[in-house]
C-alpha positions in Angstrom: 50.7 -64.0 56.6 48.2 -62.0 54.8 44.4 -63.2 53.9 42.7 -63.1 50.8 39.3 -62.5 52.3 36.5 -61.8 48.6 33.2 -61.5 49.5 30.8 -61.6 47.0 26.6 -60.5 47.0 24.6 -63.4 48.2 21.4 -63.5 46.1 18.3 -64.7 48.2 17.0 -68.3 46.1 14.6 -71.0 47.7 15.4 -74.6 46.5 16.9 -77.8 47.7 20.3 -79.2 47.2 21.7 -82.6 47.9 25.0 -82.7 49.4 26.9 -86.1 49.0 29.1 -87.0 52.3 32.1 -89.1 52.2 30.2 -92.7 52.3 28.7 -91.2 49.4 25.1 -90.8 51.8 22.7 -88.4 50.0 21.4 -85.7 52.1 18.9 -83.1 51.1 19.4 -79.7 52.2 17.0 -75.7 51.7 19.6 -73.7 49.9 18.9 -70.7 51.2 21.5 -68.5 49.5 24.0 -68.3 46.6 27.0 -66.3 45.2 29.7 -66.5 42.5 32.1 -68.0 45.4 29.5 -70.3 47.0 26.1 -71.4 49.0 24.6 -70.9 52.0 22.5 -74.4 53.0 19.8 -74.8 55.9 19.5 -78.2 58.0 18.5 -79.8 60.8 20.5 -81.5 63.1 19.7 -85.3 62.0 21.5 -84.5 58.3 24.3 -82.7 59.7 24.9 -85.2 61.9 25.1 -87.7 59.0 27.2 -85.2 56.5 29.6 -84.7 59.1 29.5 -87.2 61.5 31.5 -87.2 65.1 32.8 -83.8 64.0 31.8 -81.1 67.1 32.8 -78.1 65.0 35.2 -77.0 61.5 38.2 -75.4 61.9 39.4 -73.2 59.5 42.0 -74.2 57.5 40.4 -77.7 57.8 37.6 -77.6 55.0 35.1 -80.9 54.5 34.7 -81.9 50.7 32.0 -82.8 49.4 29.5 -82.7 46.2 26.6 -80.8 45.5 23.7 -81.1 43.6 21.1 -77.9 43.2 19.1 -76.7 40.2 18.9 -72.8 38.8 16.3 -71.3 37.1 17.7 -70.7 33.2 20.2 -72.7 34.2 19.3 -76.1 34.9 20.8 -78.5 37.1 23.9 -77.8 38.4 26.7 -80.4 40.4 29.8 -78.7 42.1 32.6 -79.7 44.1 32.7 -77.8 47.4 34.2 -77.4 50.6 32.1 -77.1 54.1 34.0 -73.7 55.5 31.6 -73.4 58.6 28.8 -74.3 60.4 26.3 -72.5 62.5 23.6 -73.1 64.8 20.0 -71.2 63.6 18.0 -72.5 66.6 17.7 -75.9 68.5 17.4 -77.9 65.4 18.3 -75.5 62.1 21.7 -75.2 61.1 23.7 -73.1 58.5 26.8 -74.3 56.1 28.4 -72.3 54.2 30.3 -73.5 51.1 33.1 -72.4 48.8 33.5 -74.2 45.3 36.3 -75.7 45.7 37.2 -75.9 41.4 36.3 -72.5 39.8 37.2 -74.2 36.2 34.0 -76.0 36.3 31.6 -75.1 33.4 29.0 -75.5 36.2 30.7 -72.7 38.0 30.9 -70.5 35.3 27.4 -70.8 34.6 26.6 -70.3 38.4 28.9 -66.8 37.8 26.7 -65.7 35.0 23.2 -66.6 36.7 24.4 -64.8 39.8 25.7 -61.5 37.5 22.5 -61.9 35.2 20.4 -61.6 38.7 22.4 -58.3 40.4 22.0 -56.7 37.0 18.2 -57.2 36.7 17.7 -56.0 40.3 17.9 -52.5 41.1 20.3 -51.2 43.6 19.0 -50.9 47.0 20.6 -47.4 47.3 18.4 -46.6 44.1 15.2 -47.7 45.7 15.3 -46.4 48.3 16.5 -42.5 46.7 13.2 -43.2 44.3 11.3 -43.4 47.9 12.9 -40.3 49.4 12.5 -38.1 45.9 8.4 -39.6 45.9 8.4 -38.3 49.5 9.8 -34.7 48.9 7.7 -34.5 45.9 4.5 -35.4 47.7 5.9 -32.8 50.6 6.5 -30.1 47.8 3.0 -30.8 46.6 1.4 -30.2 49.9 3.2 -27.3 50.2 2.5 -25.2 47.5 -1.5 -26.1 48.0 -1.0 -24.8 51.7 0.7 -21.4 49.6 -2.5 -21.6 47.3 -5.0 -21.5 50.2 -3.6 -19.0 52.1 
């Protein structure tokens, strides 16, 4: 049995997001992160008890579907069809979901793909920052340097 395990960069976004359970109950949610493959939610224990409800834990290969409503800057509104993967406990009362989009031939999707690529592309590479902040160091180091030469 081999996995297909894809991970893809989670960008850091503050919003809400409304996740519709199975009774078709409403819950708001902080999305916290987001990807080409899926989101990363925040909630306390009151509307995780009411999306998934006499449900201790997920397993798996057993996946809760559900819809999901959140808005994107140049984007606009955005409703996808995703599937709870896991669940984990923040503190007492915060917990994390993480969800997969279940049907990558959404046109939402797609234009979920090309915020997130729009986003990495405009953001330089952490690698890059921080050699830009090692080279200002070594040039400020050189600097002092030669006026120590100079003096002496």
């Amino acid at each position: 049995m081999s996995r297909t395990l894809i991970y893809h960069t989670q960008l850091q976004i503050d919003g809400q997001a409304t996740v519709t359970s199975r009774p078709k109950t409403e819950i708001s949610m902080e999305l916290s992160s987001i990807s080409k493959s899926g989101l990363l939610l925040k909630c306390n224990k009151q509307s995780l008890e009411t999306l998934l409800p006499k449900q201790p834990s997920l397993a798996p290969k057993q996946t809760v579907a559900t819809e999901v409503a959140f808005g994107l800057p140049e984007v606009g509104k955005v409703d996808a069809a995703c599937e709870i993967v896991s669940v984990r406990r923040l503190s007492r009362d915060t917990f994390e979901l993480q969800l997969n989009f279940s049907n990558p031939e959404q046109r939402a999707i797609t234009a979920v793909e090309h915020f997130v690529e729009r986003k990495l592309r405009s953001q330089p590479c952490a690698l890059e920052k921080e050699a830009r902040k090692i080279s200002v160091i070594h040039k400020k180091a050189f600097e002092q340097s030669e006026n120590v030469q100079e003096v002496a």
